[in-house]
C-alpha positions in Angstrom: 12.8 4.2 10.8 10.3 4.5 8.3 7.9 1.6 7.4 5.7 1.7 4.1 3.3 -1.5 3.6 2.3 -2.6 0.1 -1.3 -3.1 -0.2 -4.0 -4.0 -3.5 -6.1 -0.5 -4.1 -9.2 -1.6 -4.0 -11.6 1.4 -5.1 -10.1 5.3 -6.7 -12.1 8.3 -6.0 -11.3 12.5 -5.7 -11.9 14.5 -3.3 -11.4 18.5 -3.8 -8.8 17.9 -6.3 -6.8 15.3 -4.9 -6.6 11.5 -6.2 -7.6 8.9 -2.9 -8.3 5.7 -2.9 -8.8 2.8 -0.4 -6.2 0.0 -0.1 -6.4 -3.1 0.9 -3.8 -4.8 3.4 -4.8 -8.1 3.8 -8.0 -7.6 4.2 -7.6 -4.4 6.3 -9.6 -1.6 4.1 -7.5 2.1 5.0 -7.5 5.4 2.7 -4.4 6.7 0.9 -3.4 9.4 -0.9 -2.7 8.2 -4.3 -1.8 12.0 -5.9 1.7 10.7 -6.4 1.1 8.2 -9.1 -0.3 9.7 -11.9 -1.7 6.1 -13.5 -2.5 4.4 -10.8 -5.9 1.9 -11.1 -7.9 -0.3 -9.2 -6.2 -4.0 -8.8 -2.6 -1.7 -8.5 -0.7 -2.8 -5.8 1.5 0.3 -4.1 3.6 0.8 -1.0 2.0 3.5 1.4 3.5 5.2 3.9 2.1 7.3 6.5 -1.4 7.5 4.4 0.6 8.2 1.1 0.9 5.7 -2.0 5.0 6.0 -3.1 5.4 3.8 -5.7 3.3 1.5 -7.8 5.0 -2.2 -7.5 4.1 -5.7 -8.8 2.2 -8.5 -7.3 5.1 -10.3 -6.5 7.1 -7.6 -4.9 4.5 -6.7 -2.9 3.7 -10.4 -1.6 7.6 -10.9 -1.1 7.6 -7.9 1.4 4.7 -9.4 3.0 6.6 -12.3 3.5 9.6 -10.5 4.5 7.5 -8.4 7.1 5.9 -11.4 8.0 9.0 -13.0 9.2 10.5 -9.8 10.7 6.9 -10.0 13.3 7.9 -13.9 13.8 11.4 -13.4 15.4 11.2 -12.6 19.2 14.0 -10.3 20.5 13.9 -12.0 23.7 
């Protein structure tokens, strides 16, 4: 199974050719590749898989799959 996390970009830079950036996941600062979206900007928020932005989304998605992750960590299987 394969788990992306959105997260705020926080700061968009290149290095040899390729768009990066840092994003922000609750407070947790991690690098991404952000090659695959062409307009991405600082303040986006995108879902990032495996160190690689997918897809741009809105604030709300991203705090409603935060809240949906969220409650997915809460339930015990035990």
């Amino acid at each position: 199974m394969c788990l992306g996390i959105p997260g705020k970009i926080s700061r968009i830079y290149n290095t040899d050719g390729i768009v990066m950036g840092i994003v922000e996941y609750g407070g947790v600062m991690r690098e991404a590749c952000l090659s695959t979206i062409s307009d991405a900007k600082i303040g986006d928020y995108v879902m990032v898989h495996a160190g690689f932005a997918l897809c741009k989304m809105d604030e709300e998605e991203a705090r409603e799959t935060l809240r949906a992750l969220d409650e997915i960590n809460d339930v015990s299987l035990y």
